[in-house]
Backbone as CSV, one residue per row, in Angstrom:
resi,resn,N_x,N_y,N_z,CA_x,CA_y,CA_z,C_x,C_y,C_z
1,UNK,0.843,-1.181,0.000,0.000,0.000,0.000,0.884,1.239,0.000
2,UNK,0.651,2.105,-1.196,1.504,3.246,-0.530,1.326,4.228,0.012
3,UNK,1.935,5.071,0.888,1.612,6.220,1.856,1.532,7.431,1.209
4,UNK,0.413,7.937,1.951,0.475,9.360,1.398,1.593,10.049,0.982
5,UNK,1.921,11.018,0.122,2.993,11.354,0.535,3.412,12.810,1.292
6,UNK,4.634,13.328,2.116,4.539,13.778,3.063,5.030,15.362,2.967
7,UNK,4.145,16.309,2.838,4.420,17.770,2.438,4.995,18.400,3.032
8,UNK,5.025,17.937,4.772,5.540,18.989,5.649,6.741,18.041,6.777
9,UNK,7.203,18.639,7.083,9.202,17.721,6.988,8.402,17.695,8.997
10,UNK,7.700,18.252,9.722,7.615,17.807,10.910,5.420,18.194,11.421
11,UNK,5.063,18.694,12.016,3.886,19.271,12.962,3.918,20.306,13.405
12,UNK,4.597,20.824,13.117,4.868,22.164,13.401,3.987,23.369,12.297
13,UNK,4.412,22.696,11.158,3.369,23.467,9.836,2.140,23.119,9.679
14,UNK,1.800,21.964,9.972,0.704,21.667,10.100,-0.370,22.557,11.326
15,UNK,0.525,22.599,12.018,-0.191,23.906,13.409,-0.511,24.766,13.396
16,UNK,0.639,25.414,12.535,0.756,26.678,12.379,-0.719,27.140,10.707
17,UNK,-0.184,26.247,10.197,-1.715,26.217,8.881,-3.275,25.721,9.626
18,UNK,-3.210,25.100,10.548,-4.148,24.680,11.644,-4.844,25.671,11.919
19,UNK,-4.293,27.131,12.640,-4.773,28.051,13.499,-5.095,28.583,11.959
20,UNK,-4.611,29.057,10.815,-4.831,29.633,9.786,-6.586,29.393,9.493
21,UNK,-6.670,28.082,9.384,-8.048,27.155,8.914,-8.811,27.783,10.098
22,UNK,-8.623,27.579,11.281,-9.223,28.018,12.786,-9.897,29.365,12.066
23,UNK,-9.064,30.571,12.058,-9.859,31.562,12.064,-10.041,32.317,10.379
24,UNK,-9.943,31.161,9.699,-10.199,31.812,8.089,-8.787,33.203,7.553
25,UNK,-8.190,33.113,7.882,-7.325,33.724,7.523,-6.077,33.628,6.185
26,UNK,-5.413,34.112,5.691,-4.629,33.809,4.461,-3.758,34.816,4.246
27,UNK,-2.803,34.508,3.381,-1.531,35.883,3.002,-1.442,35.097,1.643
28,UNK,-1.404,36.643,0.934,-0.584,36.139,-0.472,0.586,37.498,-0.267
29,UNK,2.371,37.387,-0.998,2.647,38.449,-0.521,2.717,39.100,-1.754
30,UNK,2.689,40.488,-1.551,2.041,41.690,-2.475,0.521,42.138,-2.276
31,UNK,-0.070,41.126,-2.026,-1.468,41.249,-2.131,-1.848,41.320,-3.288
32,UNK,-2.945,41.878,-3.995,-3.377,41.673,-4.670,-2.567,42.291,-5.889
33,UNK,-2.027,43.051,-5.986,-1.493,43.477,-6.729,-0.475,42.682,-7.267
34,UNK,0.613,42.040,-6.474,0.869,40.383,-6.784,0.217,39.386,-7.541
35,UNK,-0.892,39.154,-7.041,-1.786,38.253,-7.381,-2.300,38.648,-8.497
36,UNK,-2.620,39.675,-9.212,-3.291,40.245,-10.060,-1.995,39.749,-11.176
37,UNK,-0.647,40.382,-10.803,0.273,40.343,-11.913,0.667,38.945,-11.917
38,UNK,0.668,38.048,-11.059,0.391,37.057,-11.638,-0.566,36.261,-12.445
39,UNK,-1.665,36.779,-12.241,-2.567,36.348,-13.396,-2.153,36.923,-15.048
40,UNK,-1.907,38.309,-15.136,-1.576,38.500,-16.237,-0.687,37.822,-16.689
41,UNK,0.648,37.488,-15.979,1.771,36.517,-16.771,1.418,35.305,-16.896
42,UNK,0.219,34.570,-16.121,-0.237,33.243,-16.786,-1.537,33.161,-17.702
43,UNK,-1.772,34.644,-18.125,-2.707,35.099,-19.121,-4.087,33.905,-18.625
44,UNK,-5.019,34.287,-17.233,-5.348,33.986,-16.579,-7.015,34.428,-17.238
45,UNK,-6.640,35.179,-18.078,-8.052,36.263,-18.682,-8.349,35.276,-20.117
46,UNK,-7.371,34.277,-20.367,-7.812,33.544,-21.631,-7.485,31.982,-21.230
47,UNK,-7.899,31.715,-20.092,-8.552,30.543,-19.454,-9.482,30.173,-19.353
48,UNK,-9.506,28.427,-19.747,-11.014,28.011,-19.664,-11.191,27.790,-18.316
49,UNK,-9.829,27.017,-17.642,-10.262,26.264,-16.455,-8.485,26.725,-15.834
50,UNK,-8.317,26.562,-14.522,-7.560,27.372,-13.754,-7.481,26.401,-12.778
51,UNK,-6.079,25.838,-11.963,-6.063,24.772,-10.894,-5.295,25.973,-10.241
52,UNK,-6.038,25.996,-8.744,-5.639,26.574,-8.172,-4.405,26.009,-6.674
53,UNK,-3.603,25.497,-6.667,-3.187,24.705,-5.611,-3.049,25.395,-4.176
54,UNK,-3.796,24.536,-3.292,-2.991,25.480,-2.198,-4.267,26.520,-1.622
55,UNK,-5.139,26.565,-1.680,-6.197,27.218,-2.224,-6.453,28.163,-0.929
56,UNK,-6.306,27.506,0.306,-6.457,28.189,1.621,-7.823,28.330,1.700
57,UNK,-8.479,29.347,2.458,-9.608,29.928,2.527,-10.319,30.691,1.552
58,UNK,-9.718,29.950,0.208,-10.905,30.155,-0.899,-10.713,31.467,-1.598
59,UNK,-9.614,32.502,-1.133,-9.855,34.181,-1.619,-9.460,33.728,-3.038
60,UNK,-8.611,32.970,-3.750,-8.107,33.040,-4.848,-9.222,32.825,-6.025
61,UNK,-9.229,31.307,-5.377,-10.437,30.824,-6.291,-11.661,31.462,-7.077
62,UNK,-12.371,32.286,-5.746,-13.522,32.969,-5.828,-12.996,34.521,-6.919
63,UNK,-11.815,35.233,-6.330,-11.315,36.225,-7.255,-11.153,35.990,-8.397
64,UNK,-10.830,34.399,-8.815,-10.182,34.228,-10.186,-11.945,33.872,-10.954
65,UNK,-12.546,33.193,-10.417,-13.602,33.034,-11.076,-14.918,34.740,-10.834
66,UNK,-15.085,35.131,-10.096,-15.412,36.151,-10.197,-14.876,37.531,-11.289
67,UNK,-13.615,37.362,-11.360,-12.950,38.577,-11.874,-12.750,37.920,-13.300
68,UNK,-12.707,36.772,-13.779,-12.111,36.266,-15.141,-13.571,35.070,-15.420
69,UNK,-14.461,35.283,-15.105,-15.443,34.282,-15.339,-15.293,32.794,-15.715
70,UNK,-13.562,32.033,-15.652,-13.565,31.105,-15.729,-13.832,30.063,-14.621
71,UNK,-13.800,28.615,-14.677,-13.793,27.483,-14.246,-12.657,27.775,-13.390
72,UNK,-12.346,27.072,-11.914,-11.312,26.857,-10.994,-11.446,25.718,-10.253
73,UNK,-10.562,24.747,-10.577,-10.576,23.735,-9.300,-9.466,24.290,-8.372
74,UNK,-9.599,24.174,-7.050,-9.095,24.613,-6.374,-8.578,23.394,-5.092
75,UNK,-7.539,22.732,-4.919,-7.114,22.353,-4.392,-6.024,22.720,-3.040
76,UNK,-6.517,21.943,-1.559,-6.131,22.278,-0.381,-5.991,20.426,0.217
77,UNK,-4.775,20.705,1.364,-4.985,19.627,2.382,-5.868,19.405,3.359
78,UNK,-6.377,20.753,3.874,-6.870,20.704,4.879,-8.273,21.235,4.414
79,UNK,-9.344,19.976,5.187,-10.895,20.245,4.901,-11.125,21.008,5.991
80,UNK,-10.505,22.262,6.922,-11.140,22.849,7.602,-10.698,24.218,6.317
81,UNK,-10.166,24.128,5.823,-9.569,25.768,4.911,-10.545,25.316,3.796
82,UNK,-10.539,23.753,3.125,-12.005,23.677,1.619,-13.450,24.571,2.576
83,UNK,-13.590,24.000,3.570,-14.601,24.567,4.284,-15.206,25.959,4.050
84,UNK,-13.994,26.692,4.665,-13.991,27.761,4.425,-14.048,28.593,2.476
85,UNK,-13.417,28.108,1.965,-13.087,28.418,0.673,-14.666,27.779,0.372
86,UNK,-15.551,27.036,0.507,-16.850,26.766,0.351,-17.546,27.908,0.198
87,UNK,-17.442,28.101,1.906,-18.309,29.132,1.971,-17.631,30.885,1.201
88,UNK,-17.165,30.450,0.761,-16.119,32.227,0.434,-16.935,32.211,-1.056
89,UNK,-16.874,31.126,-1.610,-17.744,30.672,-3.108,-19.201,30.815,-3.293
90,UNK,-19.319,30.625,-2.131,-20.836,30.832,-1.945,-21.332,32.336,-1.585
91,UNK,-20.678,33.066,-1.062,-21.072,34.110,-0.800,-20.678,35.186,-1.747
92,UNK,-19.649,34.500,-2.321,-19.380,35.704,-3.543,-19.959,35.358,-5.203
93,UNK,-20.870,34.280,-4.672,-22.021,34.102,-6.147,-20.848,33.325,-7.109
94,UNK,-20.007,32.432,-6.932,-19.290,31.504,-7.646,-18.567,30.601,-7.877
95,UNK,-20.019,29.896,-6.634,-19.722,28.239,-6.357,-20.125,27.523,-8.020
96,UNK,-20.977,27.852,-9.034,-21.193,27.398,-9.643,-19.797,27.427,-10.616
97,UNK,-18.511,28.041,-10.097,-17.295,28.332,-11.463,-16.472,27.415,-10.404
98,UNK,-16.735,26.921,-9.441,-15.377,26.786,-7.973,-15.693,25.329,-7.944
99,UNK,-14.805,24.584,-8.339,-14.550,23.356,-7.388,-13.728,22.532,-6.572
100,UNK,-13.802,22.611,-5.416,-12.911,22.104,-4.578,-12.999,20.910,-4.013
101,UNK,-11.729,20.154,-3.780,-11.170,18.897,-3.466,-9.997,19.206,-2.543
102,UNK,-10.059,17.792,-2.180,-8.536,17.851,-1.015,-7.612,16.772,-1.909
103,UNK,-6.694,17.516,-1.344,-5.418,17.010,-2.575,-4.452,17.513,-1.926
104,UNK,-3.169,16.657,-2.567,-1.921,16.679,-1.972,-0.910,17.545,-3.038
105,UNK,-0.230,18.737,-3.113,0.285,18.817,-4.593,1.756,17.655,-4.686
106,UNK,1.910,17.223,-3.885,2.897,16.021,-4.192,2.259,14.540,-5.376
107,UNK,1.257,14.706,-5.100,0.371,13.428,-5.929,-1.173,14.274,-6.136
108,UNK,-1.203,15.407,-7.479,-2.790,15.545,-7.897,-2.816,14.842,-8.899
109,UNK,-4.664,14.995,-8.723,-5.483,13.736,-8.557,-6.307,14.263,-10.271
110,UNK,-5.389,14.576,-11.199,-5.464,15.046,-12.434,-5.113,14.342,-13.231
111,UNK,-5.973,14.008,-14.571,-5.225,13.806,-16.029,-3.957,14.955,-16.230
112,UNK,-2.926,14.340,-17.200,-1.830,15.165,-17.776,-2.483,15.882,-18.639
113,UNK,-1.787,17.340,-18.571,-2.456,18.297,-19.637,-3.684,18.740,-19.582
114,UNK,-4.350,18.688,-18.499,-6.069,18.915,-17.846,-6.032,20.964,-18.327
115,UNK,-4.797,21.784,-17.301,-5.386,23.420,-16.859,-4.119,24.225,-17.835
116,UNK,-5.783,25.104,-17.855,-4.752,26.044,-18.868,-3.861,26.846,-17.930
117,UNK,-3.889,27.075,-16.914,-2.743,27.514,-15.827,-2.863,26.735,-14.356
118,UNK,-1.937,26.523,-13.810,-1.798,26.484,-12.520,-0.969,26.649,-11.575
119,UNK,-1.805,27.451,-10.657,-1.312,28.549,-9.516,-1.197,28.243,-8.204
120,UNK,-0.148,28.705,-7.432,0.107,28.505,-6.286,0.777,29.821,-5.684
121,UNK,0.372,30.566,-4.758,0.597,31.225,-3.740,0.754,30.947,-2.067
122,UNK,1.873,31.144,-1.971,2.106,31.100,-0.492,2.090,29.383,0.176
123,UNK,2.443,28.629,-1.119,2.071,27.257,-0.580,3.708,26.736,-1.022
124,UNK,4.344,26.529,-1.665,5.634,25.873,-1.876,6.377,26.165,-1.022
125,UNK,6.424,27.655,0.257,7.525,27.263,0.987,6.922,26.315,1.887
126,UNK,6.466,25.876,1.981,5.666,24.912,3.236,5.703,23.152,2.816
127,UNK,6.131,23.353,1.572,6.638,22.057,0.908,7.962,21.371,0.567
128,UNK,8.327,20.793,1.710,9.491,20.076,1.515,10.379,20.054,-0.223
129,UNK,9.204,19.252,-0.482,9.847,18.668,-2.035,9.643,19.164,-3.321
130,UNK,10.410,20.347,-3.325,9.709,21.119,-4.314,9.813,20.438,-5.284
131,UNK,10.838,20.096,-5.925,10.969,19.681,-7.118,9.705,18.445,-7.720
132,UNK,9.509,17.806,-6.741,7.973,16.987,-7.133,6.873,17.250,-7.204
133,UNK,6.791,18.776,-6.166,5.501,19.619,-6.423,5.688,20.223,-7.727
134,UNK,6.148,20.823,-8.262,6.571,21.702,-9.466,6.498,20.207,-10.666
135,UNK,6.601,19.632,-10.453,6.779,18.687,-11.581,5.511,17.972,-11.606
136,UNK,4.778,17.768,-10.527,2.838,17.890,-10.608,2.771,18.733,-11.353
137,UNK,2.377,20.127,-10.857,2.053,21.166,-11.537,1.766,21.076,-13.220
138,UNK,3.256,20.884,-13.538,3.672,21.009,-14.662,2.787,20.109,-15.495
139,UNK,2.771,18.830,-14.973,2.402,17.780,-15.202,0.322,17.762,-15.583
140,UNK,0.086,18.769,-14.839,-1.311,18.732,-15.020,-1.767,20.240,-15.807
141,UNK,-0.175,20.601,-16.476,-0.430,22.080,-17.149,-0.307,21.660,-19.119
142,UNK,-1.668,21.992,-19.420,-1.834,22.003,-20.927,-0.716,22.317,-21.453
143,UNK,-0.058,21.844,-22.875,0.934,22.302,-23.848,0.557,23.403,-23.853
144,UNK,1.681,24.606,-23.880,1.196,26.128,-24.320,0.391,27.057,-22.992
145,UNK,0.242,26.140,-22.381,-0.624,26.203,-20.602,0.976,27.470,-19.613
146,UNK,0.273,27.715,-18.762,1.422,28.336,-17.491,0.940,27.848,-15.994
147,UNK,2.252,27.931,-15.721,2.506,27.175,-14.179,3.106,28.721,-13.495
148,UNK,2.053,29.481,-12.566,2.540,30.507,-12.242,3.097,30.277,-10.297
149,UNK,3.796,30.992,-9.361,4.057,31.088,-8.579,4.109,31.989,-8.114
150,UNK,3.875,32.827,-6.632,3.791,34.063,-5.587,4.219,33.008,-4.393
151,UNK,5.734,33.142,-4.178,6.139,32.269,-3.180,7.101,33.480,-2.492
152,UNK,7.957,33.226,-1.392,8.386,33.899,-0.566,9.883,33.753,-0.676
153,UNK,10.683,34.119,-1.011,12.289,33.910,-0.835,12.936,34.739,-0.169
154,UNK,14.225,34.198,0.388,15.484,34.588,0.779,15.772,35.518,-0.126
155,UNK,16.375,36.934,-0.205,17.142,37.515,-1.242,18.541,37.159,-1.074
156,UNK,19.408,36.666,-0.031,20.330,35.972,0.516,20.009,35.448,1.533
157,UNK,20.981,34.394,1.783,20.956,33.785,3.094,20.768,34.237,4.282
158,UNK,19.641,33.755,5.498,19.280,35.039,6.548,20.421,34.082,7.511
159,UNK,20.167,35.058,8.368,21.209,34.749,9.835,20.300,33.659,10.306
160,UNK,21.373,32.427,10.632,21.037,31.301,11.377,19.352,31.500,12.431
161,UNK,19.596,32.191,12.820,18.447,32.385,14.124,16.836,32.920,12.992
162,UNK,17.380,33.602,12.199,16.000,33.850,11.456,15.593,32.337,10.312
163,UNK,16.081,31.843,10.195,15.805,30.575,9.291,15.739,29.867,10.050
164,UNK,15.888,29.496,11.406,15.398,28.579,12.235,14.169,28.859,12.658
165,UNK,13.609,30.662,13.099,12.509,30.763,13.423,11.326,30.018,12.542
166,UNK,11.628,30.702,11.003,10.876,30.248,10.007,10.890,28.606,9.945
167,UNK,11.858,28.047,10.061,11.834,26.944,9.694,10.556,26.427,10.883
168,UNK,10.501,26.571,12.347,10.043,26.701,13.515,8.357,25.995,13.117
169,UNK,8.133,27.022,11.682,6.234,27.077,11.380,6.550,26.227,10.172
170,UNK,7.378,25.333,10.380,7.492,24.375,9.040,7.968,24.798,7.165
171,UNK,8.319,26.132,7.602,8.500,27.052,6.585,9.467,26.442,5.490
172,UNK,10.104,26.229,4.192,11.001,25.671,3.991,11.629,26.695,2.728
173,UNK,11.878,28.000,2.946,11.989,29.419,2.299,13.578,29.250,1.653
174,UNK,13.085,29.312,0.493,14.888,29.130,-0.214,14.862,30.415,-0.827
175,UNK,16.323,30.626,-1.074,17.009,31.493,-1.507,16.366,32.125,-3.257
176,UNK,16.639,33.125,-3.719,15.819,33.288,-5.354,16.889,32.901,-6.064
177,UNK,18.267,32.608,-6.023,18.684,31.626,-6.900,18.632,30.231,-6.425
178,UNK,18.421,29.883,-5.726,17.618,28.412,-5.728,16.509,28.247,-6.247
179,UNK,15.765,28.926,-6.195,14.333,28.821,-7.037,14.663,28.969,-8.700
180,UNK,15.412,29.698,-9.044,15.913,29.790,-10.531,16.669,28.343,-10.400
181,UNK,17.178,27.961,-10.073,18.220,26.715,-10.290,16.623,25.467,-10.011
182,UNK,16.491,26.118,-9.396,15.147,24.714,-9.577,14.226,24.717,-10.961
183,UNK,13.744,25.510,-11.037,12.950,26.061,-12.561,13.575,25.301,-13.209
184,UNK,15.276,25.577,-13.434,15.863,25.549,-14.839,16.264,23.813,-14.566
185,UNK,16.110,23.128,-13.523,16.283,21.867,-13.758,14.839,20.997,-13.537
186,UNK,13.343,21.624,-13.900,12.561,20.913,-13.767,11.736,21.065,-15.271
């Protein structure tokens, strides 16, 4: 039988995303203005359908289908944050564009070549293995499709005591040439 497989390197992130689900809360960084320019670079406005990974408490989902009238599946681990992202769909009139599932981005639960983009904010530093998350992604992104990201980096290496804090909430925050060196080998 094989085991799930395992996103977060201890319980600590899981806690810390715990209290998140608790009181409906979320960060993307930039805010929207981030989020926005990432939609334009995954040309988000000439999408049929949109995988959203990571989905949290639903703000993405509901924005992307509200603001771009397409389709979004929206994928999360935790059914206390789909919960929430339920109700966020529902109240903003576009549960009928939103569908959500629980899913792992280490193993989604997709045909190859399914979304014309797919997005993740604020969810890869919290993932051990990037390189297998990113290679899902990819994996469930149409020929000619985009795989966009709003993740958090190091601009250099922080002082020992600040990368332990982070590390602390399960954080797993790499450097922006590590993230380029990952890209260019996935």
């Amino acid at each position: 039988m094989n085991a799930e497989p395992q996103i977060y390197s201890d319980s600590k992130a899981e806690t810390y995303l715990d209290l998140q689900a608790a009181v409906g809360i979320t960060k993307h960084f930039g805010g929207y203005d981030a989020t926005d320019e990432l939609h334009r670079l995954c040309r988000v406005d000439l999408a049929r359908e949109v995988l959203e990974v990571g989905c949290g408490v639903g703000v993405g989902p509901a924005y992307i289908a509200k603001r771009y009238g397409c389709r979004v599946v929206a994928v999360d681990l935790s059914p206390d944050m789909l919960a929430w992202a339920e109700r966020r769909a529902q109240r903003d009139g576009v549960a009928d564009l939103v569908t959500l599932q629980q899913a792992n981005v280490l193993a989604l639960p997709f045909e190859d070549d399914r979304f014309d983009a797919v997005l993740a904010e604020s969810v890869l530093a919290f993932v051990q293995d990037k390189p297998r998350a990113l290679a899902e992604m990819i994996r469930v992104t149409r020929p000619g499709g985009y795989v966009g990201l709003n993740e958090s980096y190091w601009s250099q290496h922080p002082p020992e005591g600040s990368a332990q804090a982070w590390a602390s909430l399960g954080s797993a925050i790499i450097t922006a040439d590590e993230w380029r060196a990952l890209w260019a080998a996935t």
